[in-house]
Chimera marker file (.cmm) of the C-alpha trace (Angstrom):
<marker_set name="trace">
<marker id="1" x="-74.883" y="-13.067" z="34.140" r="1" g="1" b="0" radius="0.5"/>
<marker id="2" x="-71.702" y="-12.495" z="36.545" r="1" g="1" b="0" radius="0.5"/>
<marker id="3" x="-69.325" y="-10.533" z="35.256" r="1" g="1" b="0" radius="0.5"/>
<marker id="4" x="-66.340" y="-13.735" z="34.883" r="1" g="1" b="0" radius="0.5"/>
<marker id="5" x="-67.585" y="-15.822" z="32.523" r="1" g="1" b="0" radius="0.5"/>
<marker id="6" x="-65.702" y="-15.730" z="28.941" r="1" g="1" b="0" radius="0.5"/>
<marker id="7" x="-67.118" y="-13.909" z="26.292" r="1" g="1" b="0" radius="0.5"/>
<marker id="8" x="-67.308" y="-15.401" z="22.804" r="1" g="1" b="0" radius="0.5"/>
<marker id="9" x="-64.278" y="-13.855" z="20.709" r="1" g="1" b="0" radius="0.5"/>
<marker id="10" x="-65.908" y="-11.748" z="17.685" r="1" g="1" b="0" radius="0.5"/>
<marker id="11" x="-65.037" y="-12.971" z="14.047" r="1" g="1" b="0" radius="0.5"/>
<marker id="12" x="-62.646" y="-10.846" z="11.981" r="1" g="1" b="0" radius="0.5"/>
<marker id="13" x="-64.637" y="-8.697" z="10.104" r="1" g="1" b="0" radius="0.5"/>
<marker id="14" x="-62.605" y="-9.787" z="6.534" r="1" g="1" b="0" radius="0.5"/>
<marker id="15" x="-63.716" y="-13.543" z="7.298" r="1" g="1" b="0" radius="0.5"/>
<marker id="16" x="-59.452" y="-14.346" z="7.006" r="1" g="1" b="0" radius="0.5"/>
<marker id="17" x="-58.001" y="-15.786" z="10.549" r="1" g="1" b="0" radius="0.5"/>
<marker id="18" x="-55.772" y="-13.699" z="11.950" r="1" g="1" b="0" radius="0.5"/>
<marker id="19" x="-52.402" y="-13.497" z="11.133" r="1" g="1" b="0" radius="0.5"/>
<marker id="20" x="-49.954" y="-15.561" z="13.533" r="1" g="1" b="0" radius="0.5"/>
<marker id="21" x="-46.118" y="-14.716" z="14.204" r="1" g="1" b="0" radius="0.5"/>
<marker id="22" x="-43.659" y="-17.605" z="12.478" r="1" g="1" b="0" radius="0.5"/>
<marker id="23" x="-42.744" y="-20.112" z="15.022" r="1" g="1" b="0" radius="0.5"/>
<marker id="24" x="-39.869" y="-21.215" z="13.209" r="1" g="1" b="0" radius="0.5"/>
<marker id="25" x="-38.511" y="-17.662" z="13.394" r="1" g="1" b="0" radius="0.5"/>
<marker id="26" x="-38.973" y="-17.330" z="17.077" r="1" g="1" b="0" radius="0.5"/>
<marker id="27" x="-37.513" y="-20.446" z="17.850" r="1" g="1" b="0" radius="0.5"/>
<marker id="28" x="-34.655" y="-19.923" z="15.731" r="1" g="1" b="0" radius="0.5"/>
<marker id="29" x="-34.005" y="-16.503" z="17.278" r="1" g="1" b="0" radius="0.5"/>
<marker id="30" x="-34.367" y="-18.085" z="20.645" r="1" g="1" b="0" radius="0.5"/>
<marker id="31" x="-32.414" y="-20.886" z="20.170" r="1" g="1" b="0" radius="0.5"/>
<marker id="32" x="-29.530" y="-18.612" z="18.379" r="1" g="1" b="0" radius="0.5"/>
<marker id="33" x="-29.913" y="-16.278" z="21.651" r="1" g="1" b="0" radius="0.5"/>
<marker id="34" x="-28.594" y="-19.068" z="24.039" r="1" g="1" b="0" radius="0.5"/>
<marker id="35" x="-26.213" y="-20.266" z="22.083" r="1" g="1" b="0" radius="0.5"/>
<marker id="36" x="-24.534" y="-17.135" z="21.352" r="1" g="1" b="0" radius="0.5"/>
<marker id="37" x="-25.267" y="-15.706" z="25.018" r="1" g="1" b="0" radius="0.5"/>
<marker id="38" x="-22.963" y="-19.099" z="26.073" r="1" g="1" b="0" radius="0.5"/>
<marker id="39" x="-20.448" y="-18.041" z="23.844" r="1" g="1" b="0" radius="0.5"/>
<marker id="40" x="-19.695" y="-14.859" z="24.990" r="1" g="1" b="0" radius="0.5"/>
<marker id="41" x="-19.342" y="-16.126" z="28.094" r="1" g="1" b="0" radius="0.5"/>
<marker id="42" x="-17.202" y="-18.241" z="27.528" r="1" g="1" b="0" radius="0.5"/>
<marker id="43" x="-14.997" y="-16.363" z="24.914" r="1" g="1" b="0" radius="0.5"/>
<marker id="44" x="-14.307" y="-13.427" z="28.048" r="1" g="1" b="0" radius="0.5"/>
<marker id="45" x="-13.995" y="-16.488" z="30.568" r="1" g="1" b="0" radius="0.5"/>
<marker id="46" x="-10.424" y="-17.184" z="31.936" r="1" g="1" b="0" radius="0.5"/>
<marker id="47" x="-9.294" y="-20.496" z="31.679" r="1" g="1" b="0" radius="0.5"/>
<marker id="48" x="-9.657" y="-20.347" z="35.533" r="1" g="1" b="0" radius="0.5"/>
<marker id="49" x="-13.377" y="-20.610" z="35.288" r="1" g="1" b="0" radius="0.5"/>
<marker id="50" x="-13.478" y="-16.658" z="36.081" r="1" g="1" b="0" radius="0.5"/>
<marker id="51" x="-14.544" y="-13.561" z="34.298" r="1" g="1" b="0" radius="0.5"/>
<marker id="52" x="-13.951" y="-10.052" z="34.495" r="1" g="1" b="0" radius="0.5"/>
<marker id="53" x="-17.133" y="-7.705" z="34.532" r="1" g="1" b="0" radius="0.5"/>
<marker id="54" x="-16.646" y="-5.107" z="31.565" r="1" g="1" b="0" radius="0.5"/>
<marker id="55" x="-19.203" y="-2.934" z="33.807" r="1" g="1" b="0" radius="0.5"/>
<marker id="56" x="-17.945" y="-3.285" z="37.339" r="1" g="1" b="0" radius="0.5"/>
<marker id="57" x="-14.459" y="-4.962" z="36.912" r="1" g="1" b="0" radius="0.5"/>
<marker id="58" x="-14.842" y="-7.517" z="39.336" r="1" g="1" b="0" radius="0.5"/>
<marker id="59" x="-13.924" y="-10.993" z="38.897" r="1" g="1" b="0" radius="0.5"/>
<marker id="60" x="-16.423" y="-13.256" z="39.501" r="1" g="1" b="0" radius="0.5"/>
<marker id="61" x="-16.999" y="-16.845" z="38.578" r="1" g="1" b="0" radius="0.5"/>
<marker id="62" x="-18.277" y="-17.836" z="35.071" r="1" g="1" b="0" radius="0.5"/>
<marker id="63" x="-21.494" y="-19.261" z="36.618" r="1" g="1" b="0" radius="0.5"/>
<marker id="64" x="-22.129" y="-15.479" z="37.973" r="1" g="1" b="0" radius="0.5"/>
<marker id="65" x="-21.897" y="-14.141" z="34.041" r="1" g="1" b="0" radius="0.5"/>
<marker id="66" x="-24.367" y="-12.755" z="31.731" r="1" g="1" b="0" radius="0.5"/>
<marker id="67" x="-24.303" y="-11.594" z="27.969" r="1" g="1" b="0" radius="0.5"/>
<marker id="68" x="-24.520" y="-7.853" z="28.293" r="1" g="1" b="0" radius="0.5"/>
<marker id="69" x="-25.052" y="-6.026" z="25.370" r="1" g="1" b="0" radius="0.5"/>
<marker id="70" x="-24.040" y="-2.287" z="25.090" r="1" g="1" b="0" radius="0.5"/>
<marker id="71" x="-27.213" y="-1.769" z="22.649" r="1" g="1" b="0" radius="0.5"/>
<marker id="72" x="-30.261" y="-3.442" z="23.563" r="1" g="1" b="0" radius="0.5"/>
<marker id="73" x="-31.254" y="-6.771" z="22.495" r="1" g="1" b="0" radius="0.5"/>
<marker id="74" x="-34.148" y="-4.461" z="20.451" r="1" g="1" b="0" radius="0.5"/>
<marker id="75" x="-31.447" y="-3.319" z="17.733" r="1" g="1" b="0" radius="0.5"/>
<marker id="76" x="-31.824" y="-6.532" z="15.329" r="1" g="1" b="0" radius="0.5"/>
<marker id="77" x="-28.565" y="-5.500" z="13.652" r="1" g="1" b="0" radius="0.5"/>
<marker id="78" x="-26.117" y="-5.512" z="16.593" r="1" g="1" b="0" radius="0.5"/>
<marker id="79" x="-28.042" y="-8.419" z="18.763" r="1" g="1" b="0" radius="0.5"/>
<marker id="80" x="-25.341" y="-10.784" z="17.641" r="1" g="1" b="0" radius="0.5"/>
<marker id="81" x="-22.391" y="-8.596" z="17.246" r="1" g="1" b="0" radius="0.5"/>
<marker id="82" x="-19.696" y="-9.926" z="19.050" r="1" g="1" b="0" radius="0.5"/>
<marker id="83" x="-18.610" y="-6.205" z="20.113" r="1" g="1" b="0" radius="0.5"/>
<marker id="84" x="-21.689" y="-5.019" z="21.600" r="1" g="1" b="0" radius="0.5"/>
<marker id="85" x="-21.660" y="-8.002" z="23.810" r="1" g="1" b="0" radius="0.5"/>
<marker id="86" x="-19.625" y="-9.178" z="26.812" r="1" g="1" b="0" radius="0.5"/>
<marker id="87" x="-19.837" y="-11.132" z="29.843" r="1" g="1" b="0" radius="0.5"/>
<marker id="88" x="-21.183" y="-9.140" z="32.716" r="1" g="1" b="0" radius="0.5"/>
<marker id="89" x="-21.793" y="-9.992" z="36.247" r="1" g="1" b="0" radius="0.5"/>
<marker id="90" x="-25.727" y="-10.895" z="36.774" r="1" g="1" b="0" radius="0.5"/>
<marker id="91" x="-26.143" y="-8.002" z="39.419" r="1" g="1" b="0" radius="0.5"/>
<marker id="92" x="-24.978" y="-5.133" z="36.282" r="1" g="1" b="0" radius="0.5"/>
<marker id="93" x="-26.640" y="-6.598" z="33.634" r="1" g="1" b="0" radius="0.5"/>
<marker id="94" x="-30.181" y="-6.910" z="35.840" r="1" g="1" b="0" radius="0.5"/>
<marker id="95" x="-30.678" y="-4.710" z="38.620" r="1" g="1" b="0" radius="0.5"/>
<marker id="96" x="-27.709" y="-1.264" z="38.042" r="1" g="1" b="0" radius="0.5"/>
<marker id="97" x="-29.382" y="1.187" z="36.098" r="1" g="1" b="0" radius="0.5"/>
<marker id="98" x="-26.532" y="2.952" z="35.895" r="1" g="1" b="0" radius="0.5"/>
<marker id="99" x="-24.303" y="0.070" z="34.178" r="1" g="1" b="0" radius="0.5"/>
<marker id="100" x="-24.039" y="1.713" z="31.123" r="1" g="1" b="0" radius="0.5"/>
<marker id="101" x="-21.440" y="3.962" z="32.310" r="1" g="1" b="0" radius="0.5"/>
<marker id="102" x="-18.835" y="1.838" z="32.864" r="1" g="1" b="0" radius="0.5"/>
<marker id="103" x="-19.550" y="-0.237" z="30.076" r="1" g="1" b="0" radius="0.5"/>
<marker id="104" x="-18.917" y="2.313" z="27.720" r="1" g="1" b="0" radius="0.5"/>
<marker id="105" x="-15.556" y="3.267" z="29.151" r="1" g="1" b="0" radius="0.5"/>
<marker id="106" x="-14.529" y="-0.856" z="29.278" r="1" g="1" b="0" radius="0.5"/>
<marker id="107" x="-15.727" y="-1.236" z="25.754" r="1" g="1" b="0" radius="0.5"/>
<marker id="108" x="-14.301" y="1.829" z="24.052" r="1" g="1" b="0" radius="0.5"/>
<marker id="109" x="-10.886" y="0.764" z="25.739" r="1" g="1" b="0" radius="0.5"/>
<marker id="110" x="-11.429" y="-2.829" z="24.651" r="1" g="1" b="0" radius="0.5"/>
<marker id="111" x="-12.630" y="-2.279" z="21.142" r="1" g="1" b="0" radius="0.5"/>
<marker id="112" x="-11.649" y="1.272" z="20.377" r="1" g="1" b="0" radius="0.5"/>
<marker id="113" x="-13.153" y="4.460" z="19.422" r="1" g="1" b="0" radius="0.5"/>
<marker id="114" x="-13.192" y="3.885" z="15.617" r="1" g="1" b="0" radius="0.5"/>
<marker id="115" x="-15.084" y="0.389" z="16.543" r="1" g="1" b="0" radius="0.5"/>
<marker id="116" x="-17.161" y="1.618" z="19.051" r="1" g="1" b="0" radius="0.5"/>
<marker id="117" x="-18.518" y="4.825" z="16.994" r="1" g="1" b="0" radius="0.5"/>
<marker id="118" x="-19.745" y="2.708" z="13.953" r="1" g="1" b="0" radius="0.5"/>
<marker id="119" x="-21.397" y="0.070" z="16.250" r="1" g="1" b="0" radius="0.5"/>
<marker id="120" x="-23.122" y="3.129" z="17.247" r="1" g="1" b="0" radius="0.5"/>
<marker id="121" x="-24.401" y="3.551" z="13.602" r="1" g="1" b="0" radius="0.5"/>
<marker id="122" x="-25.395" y="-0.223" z="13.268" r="1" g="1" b="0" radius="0.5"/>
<marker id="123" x="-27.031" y="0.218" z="16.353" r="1" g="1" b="0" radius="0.5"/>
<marker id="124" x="-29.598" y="2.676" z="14.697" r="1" g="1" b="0" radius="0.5"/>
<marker id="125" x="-29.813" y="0.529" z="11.341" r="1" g="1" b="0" radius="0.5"/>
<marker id="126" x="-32.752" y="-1.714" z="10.864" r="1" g="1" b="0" radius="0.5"/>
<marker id="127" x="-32.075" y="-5.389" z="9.906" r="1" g="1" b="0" radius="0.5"/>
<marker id="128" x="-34.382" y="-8.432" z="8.991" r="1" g="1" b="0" radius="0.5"/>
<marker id="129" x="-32.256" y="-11.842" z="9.512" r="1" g="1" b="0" radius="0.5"/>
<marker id="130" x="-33.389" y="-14.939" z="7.076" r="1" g="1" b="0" radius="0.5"/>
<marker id="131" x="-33.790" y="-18.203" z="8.336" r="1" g="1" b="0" radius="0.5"/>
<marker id="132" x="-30.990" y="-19.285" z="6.381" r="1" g="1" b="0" radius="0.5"/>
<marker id="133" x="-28.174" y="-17.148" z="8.034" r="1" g="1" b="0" radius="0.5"/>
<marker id="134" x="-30.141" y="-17.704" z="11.914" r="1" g="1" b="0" radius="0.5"/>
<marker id="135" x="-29.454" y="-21.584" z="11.166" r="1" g="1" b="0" radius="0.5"/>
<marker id="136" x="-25.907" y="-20.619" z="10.039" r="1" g="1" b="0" radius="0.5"/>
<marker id="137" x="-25.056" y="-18.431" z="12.790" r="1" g="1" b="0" radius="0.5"/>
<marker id="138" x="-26.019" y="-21.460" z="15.424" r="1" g="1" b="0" radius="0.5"/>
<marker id="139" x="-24.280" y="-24.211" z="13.813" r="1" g="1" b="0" radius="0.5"/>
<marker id="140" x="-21.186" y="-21.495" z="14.128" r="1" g="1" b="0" radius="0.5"/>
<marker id="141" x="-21.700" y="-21.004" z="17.491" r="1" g="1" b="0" radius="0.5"/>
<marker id="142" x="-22.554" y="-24.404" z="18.488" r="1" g="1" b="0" radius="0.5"/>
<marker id="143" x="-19.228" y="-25.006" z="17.155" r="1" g="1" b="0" radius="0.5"/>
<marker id="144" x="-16.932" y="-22.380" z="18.999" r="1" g="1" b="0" radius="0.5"/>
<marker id="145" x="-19.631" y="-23.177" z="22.500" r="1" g="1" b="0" radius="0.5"/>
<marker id="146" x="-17.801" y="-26.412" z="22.276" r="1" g="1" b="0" radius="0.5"/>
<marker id="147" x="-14.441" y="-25.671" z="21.261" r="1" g="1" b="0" radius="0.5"/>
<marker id="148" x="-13.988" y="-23.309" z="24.317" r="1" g="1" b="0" radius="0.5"/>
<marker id="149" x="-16.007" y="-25.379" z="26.976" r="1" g="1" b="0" radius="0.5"/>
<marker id="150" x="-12.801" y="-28.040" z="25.921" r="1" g="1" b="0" radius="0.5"/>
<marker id="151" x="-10.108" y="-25.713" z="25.818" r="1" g="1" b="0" radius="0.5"/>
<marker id="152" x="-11.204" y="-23.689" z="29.380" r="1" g="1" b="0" radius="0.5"/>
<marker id="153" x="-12.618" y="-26.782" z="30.910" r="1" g="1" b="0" radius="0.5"/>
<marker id="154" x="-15.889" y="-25.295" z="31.566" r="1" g="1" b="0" radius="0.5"/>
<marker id="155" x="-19.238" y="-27.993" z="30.916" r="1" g="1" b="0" radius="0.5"/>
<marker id="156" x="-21.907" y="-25.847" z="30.051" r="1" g="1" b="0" radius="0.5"/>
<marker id="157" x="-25.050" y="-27.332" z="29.122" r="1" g="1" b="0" radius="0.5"/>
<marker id="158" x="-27.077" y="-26.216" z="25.838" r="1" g="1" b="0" radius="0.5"/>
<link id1="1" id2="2" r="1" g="1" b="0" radius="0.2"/>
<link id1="2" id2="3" r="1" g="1" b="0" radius="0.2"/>
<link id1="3" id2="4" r="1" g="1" b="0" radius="0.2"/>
<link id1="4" id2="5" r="1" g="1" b="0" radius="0.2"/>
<link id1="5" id2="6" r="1" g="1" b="0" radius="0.2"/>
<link id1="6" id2="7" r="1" g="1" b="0" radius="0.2"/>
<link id1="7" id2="8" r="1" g="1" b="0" radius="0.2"/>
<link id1="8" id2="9" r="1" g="1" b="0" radius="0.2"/>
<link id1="9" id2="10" r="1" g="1" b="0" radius="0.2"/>
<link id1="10" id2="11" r="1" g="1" b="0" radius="0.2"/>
<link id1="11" id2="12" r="1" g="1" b="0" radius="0.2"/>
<link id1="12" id2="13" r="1" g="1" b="0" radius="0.2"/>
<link id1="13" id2="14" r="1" g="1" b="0" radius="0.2"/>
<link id1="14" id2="15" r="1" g="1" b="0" radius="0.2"/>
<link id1="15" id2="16" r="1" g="1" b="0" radius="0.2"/>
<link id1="16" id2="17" r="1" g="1" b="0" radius="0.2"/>
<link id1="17" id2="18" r="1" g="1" b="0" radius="0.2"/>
<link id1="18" id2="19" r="1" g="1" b="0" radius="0.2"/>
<link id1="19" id2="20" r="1" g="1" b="0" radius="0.2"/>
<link id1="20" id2="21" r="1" g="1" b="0" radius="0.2"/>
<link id1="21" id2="22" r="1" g="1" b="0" radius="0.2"/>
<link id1="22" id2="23" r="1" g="1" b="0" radius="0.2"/>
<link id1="23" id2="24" r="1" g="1" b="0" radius="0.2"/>
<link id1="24" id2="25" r="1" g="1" b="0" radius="0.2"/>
<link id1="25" id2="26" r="1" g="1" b="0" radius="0.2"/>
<link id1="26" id2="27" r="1" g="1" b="0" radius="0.2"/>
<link id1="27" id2="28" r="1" g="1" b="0" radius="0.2"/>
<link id1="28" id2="29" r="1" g="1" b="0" radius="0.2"/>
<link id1="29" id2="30" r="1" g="1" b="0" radius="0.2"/>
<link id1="30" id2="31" r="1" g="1" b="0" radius="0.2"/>
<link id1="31" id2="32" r="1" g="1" b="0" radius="0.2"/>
<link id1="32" id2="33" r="1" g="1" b="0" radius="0.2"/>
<link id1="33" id2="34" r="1" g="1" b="0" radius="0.2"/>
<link id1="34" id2="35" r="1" g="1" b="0" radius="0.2"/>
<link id1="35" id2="36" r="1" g="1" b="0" radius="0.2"/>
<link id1="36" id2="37" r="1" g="1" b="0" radius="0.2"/>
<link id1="37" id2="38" r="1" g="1" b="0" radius="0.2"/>
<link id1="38" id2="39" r="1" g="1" b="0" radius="0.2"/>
<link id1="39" id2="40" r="1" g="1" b="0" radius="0.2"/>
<link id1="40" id2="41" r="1" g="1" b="0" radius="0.2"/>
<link id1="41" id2="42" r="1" g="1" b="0" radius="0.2"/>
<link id1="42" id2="43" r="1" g="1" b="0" radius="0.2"/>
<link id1="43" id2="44" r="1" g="1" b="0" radius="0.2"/>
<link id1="44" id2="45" r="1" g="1" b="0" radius="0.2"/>
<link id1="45" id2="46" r="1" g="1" b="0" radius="0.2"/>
<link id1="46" id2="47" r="1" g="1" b="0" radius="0.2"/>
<link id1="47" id2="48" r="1" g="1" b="0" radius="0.2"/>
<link id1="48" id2="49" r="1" g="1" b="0" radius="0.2"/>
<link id1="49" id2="50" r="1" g="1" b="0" radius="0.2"/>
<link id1="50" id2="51" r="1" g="1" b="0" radius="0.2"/>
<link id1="51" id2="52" r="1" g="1" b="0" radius="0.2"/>
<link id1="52" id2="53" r="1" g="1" b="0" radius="0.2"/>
<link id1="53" id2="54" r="1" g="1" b="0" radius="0.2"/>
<link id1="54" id2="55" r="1" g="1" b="0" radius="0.2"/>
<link id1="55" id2="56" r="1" g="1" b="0" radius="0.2"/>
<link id1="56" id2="57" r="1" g="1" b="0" radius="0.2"/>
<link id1="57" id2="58" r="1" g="1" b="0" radius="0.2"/>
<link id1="58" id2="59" r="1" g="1" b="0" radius="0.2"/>
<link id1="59" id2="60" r="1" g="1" b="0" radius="0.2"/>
<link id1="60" id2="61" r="1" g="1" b="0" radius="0.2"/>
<link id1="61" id2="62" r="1" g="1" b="0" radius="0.2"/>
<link id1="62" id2="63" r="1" g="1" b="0" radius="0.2"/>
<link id1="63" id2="64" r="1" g="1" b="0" radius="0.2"/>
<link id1="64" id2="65" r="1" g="1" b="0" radius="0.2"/>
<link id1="65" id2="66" r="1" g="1" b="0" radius="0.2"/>
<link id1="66" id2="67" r="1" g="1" b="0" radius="0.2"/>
<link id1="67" id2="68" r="1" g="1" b="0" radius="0.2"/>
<link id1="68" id2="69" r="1" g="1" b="0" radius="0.2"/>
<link id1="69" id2="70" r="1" g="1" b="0" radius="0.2"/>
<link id1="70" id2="71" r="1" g="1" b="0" radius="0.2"/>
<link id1="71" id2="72" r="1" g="1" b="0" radius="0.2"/>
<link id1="72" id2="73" r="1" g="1" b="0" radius="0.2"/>
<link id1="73" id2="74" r="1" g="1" b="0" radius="0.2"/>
<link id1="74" id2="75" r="1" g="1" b="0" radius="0.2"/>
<link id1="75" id2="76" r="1" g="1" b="0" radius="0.2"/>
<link id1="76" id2="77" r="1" g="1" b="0" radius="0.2"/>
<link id1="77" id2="78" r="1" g="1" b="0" radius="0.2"/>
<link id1="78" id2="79" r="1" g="1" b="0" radius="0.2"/>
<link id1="79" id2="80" r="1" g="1" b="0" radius="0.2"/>
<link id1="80" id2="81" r="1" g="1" b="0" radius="0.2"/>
<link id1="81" id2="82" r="1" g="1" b="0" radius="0.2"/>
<link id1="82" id2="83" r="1" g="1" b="0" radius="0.2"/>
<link id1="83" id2="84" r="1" g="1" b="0" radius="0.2"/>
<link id1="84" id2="85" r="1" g="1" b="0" radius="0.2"/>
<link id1="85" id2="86" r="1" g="1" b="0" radius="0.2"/>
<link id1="86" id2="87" r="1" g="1" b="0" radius="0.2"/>
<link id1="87" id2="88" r="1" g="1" b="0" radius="0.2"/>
<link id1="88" id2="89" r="1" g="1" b="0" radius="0.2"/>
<link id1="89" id2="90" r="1" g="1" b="0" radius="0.2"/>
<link id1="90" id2="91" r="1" g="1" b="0" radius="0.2"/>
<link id1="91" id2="92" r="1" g="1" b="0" radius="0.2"/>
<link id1="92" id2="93" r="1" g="1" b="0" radius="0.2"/>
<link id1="93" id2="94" r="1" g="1" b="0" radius="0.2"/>
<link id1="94" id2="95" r="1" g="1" b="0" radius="0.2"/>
<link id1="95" id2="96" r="1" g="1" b="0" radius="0.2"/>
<link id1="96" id2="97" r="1" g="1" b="0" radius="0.2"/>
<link id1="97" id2="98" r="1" g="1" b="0" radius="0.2"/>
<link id1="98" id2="99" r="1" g="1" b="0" radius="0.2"/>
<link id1="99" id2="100" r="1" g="1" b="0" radius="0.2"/>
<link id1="100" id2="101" r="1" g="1" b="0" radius="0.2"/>
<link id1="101" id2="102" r="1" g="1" b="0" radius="0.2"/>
<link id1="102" id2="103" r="1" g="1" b="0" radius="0.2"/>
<link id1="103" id2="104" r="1" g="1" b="0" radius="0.2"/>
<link id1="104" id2="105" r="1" g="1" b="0" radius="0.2"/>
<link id1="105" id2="106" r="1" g="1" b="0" radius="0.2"/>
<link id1="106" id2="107" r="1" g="1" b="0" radius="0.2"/>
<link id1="107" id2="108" r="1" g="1" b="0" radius="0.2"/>
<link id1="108" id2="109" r="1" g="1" b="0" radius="0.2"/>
<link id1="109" id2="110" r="1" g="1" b="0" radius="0.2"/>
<link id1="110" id2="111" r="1" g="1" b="0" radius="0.2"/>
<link id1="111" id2="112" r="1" g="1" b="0" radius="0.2"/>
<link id1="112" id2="113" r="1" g="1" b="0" radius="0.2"/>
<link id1="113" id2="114" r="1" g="1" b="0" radius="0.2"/>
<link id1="114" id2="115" r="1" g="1" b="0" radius="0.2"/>
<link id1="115" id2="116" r="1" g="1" b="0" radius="0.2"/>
<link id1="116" id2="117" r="1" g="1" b="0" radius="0.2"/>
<link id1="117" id2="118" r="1" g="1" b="0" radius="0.2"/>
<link id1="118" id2="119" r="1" g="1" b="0" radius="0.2"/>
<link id1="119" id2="120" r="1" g="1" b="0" radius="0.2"/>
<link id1="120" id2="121" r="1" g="1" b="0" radius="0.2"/>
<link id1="121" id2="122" r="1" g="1" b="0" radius="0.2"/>
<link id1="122" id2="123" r="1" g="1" b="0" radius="0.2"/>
<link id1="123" id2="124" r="1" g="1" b="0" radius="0.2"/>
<link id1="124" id2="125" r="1" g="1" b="0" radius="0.2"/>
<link id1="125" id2="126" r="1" g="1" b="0" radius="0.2"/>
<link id1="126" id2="127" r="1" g="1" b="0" radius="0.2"/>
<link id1="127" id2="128" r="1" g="1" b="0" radius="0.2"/>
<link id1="128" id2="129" r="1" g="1" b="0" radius="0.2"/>
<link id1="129" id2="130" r="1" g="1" b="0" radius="0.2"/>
<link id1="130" id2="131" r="1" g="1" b="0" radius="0.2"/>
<link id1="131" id2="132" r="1" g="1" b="0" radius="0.2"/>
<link id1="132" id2="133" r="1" g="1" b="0" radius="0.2"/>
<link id1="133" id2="134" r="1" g="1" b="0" radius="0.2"/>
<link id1="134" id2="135" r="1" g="1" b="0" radius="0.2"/>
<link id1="135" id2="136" r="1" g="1" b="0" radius="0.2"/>
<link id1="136" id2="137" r="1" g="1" b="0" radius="0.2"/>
<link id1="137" id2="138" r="1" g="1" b="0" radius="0.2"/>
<link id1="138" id2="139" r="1" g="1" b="0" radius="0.2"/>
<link id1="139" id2="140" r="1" g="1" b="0" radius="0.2"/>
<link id1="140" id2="141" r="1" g="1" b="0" radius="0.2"/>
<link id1="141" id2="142" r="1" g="1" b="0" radius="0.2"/>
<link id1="142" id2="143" r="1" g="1" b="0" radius="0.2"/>
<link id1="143" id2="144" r="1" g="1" b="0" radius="0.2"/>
<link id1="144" id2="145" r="1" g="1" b="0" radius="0.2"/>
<link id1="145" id2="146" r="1" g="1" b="0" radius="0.2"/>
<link id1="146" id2="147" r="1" g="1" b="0" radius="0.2"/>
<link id1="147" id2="148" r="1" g="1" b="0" radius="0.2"/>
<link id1="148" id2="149" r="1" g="1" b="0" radius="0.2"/>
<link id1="149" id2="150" r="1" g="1" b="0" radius="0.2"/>
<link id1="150" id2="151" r="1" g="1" b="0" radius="0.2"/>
<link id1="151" id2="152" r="1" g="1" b="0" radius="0.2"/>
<link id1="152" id2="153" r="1" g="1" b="0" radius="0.2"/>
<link id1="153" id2="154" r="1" g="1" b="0" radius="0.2"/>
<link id1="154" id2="155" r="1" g="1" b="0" radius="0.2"/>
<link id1="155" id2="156" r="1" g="1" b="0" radius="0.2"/>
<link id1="156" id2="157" r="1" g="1" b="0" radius="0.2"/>
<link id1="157" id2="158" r="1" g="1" b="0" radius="0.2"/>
</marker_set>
């Protein structure tokens, strides 16, 4: 028999189907991602339709923005914490390695030292987010997404 054919999946050996991931709680997650990731972009955008890089400093058009995040995406408790993110130019947030850097120094002078030390410890505190408050934080930022594409002039699309 050649080697590519598709073997027959074994049976659990409990006779119980394996256990599957929520949907609803990716999509919520995903869908509270975007919405949030527009909002920070458009909460540091200038009413221009530019933004200021908290890692490089340059100005750059909003199109060119990401949501950075100081702490990774990977630290439930400060995913959607509107001080560990900022809008940061796509070439920082994706290809510099060394971003970080001046990220710290932007976001320490931005937020503070006090601020930026205990982000630091709910950084390294776990968090498990209900449904409830994932479908409370989109409907908030659905709201604010729209109140600042009106009041920049910026048509984003969700």
């Amino acid at each position: 028999m050649p080697y590519y054919y598709k073997r027959k999946k074994k049976k659990p050996k409990n006779d119980e189907p394996p256990k599957k991931k929520a949907k609803k709680e990716v999509n919520l997650v995903a869908k509270l991602d975007r919405v949030f990731a527009l909002y920070i972009r458009l909460r540091d955008a200038m009413p221009s339709g530019l933004f200021r890089c908290i890692s490089c400093g340059q100005i750059k058009p909003y199109e060119q923005s990401d949501c950075g995040h100081f702490h990774s995406r990977t630290h439930m408790n400060t995913r959607w914490d509107e001080k560990n993110c900022n809008a940061e130019c796509h070439y920082c947030n994706r290809f510099s390695a060394d971003h970080l850097i001046g990220y710290r120094e932007n976001l320490i002078c931005k937020i503070g030292e006090g601020n930026f030390t205990l982000l630091q410890v709910r950084a390294g505190q776990s968090k498990k987010w209900s449904d409830f408050e994932l479908k409370l934080m989109i409907d908030h930022y659905r709201k604010e997404v729209v109140r600042l594409s009106i009041e920049k002039g910026i048509k984003v699309k969700f």
